[in-house]
N, C-alpha and C positions, 0 to 999 in steps of 0.2 A: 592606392591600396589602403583599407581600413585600419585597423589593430587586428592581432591575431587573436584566437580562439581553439581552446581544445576543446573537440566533441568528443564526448565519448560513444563510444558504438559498439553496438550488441551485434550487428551483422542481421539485423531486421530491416524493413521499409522503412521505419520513421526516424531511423538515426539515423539513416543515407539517404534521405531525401532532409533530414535537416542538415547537412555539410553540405550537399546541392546547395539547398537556399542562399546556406552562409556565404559562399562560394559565389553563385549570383550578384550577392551584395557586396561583393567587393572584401569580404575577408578572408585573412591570409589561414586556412586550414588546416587543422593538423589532427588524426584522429585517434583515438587514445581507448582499447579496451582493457576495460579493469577484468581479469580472472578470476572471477569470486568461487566458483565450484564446479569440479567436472566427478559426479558420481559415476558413471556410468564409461568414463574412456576421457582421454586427454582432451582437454581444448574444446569439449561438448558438452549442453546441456541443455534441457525442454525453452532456456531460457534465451542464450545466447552462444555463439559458436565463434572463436578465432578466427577460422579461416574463412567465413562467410562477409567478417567482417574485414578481416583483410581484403580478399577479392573487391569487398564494396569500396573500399579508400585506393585499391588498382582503378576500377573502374572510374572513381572520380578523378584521379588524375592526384590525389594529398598524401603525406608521409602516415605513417600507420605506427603506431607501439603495441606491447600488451605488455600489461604489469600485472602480477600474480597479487593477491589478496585476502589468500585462502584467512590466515591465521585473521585476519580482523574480522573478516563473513563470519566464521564459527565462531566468534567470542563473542561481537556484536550480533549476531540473528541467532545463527543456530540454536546455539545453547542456549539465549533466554527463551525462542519458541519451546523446545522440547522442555523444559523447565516449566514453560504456561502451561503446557498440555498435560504436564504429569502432574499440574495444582487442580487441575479443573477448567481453567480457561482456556479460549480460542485467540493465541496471539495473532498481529497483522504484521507477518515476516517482512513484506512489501517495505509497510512505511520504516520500518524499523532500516532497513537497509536504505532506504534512499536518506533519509537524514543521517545516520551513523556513517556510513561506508560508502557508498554513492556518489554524492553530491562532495562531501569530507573528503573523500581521497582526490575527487575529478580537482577541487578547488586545490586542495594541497600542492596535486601535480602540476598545474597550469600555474602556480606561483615559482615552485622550483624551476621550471620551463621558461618563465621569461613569456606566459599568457597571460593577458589583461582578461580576457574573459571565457567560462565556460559553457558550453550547452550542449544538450539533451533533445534526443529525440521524444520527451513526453505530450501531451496533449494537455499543456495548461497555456496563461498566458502571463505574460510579469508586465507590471504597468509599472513605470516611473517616473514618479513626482515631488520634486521638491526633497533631492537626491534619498528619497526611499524608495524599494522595488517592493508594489504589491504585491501578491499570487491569486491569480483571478483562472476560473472555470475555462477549459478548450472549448473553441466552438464548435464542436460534432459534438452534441449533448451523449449519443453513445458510446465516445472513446473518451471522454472527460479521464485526467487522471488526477484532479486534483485533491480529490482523499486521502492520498498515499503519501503525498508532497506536504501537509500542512508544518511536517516537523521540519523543513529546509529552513535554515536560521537565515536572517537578512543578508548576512556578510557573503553567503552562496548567495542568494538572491539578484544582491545587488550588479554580481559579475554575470549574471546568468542570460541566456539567450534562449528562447524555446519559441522559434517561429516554425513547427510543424501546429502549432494552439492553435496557429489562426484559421487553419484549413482544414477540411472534412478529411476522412480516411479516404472516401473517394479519390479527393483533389489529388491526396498522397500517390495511392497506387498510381493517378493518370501520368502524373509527373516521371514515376520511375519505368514506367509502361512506355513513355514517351521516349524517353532516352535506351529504351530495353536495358537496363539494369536487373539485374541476377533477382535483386531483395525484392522484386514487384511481383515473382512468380515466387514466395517463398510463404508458408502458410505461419499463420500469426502465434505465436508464444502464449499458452494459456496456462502449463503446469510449475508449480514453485521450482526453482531450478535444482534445490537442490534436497527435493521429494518428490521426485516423478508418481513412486508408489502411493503418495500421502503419509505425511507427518507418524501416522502411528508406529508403519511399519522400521521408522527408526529408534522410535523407546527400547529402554532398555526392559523395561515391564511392561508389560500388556494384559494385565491379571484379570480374569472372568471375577463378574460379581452378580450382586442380586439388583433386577427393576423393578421397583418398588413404587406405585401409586399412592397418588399426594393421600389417599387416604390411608396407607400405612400398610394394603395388602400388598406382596409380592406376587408379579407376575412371571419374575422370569429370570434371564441372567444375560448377561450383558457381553461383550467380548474383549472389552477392555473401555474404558471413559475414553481413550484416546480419539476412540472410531465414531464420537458424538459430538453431537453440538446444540446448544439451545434451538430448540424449532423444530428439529430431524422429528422427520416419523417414518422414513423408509427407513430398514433395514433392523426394527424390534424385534420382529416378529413374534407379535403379542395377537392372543386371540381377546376381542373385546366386542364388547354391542356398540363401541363409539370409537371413533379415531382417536388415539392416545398420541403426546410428543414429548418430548426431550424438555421439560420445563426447569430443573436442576442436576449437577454434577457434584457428588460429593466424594471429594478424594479422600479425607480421615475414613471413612467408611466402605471405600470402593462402593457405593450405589449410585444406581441412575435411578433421578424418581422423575417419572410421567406424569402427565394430567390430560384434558381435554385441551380445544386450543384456546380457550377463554383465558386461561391460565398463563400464556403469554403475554399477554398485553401489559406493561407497564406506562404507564407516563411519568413518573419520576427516577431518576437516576444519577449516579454522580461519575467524574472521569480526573485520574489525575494525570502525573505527567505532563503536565500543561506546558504544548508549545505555541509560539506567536510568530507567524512569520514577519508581521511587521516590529518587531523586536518589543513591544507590547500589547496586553487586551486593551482592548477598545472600552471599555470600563470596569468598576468593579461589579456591576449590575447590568445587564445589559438584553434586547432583544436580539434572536441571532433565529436563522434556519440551522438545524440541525440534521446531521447524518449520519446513523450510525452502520451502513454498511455501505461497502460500494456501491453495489449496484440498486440498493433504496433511495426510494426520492428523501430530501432534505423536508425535513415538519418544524414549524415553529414552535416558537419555545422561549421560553426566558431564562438566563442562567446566571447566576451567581457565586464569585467567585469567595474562597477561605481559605489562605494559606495558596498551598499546591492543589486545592481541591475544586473543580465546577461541576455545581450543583445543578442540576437539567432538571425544569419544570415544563413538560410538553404540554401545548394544549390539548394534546390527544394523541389518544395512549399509541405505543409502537409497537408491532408485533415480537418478540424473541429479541430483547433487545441483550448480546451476548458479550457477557466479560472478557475482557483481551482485547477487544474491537477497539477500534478508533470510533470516538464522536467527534466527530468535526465542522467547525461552528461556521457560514457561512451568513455573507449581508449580500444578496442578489449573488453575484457571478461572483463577489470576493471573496476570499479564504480570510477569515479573521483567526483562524486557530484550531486546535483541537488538544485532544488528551487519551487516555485511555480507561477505557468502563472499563468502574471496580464492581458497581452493583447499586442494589437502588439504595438511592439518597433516603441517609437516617438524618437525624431533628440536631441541628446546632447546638442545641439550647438555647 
């Protein structure tokens, strides 16, 4: 028998097909749901469900916990997304939770527990060498998660296991299809758990204002900044001769000002918040691919860093590139880091 391992589990396919594998391998399993939010009725959420996940850890035959969370979700996610959202920016509640709450508690738990190591049903892979654990890209280039992951510190890393990386979603579903497990007929988690409605409909203010074109004419009025984001151009309804989008948010002023889409395109930018999963940046200057949303391809770039600050020189410009987001700095399939866009890169001096 191996060393043991806590997985934690959502009551999805890829958290129970990763206790399968672990299981396979000869270690000893034990599975662990964290309770971060039930809106809408106990033990439920667009995200993950108790009893889903319990039934999965019946089915595999390992011991099952659930530990409740609420008070660190709301003070770690919640409150700083709806906080982004009432400044103007679009937070990334995701990674915010898997470094803060996530990964923190899964590790916390499996140390009080007497577990040498943790893992996740995500779609990355951890390479290690020369007792560091890298974070490298999943191999189903369309379930990749490793944007969300860049803030997991080494000390999670190092304990960490995530052998669904190595396998297609295909692989996943065949495996649990194989054994007829509950989670292979179970459809996939796309809404934030704990905003099914989306984020605006939990502000506390949702004030109409004026949209305003970059040339200073008002077109219209808006329904709250919350309901926007850099790039939008459904839902203005603005009469024009041209497509108009969401090119700034201003919260001192409640306006949204539009432009054409030309008007998106930056190639400089900066991000702080600077985390490193290999416990530092790879230099103080460096060439890296960059990413600044999930599901956009990674564009190269040169970045430099000042302070808590990296400073992104794209070779070529990116569309809506939006504040709150995560840029995260990739060398081929590895995660070298990432941070979070403030906005575009003003002059050192």
């Amino acid at each position: 028998m191996k060393d043991s391992v806590l997985v934690g589990m959502s009551g999805g396919v890829d958290s129970t097909v990763c206790a399968l594998l672990l299981l396979r391998q000869g270690y000893r399993v034990h599975g662990l749901t964290m309770w971060l939010w039930d809106p809408e009725g106990p033990m439920e959420n667009p995200c993950c469900s108790v009893n889903t996940a319990s039934l999965a850890a019946h089915e595999l035959g390992i011991p099952h916990d659930v530990v409740q969370a609420h008070d660190g979700f709301r003070r770690l996610v919640i409150e700083p997304t709806l906080e982004g959202y009432q400044t103007g920016i679009t937070p990334n509640p995701c990674a915010l939770c898997n470094s803060d709450v996530r990964f923190t508690m899964l590790a916390d738990q499996a140390t009080r527990r007497g577990f040498r190591y943790i893992a996740t049903g995500h779609h990355v892979r951890i390479i290690r060498r020369q007792g560091k654990a890298a974070l490298f890209r999943g191999r189903d280039p369309n379930k990749d998660q490793s944007y969300f992951l860049y803030s997991v510190g080494q000390d999670e890393l190092r304990r960490a296991l995530m052998p669904v990386g190595e396998l297609t979603k295909r692989d996943i579903r065949a495996l649990a299809e194989e054994l007829g497990l509950t989670a292979a007929r179970l459809p996939e988690s796309q809404d934030l758990c704990f905003a099914p409605s989306g984020v605006a409909a939990l502000l506390p203010r949702n004030t109409p204002g004026p949209i305003v074109h970059l040339s200073g004419h008002r077109l219209g009025t808006h329904k709250g900044l919350a309901q926007y984001t850099i790039g939008q151009r459904k839902g203005l309804s603005l009469r024009s001769p041209e497509p108009l989008y969401v090119v700034r948010l201003d919260p001192e002023t409640n306006t949204l000002v539009v432009g054409p889409e030309s008007e998106l395109y930056e190639r400089t930018f900066n991000a702080t918040n600077l985390r490193w999963p290999g416990g530092a940046p790879p230099a103080r200057a460096f060439r890296a691919s960059v990413q600044v949303r999930y599901r956009s391809p990674a564009q190269p770039a040169s970045v430099e860093l000042w302070k808590d600050t990296a400073y992104v020189q794209l070779d070529r410009p990116i569309r809506a590139i939006a504040p709150g987001q995560a840029a995260v700095f990739y060398r081929g399939d590895r995660v070298l880091g990432g941070g979070t866009i403030r906005g575009q890169s003003p002059s050192r001096g």
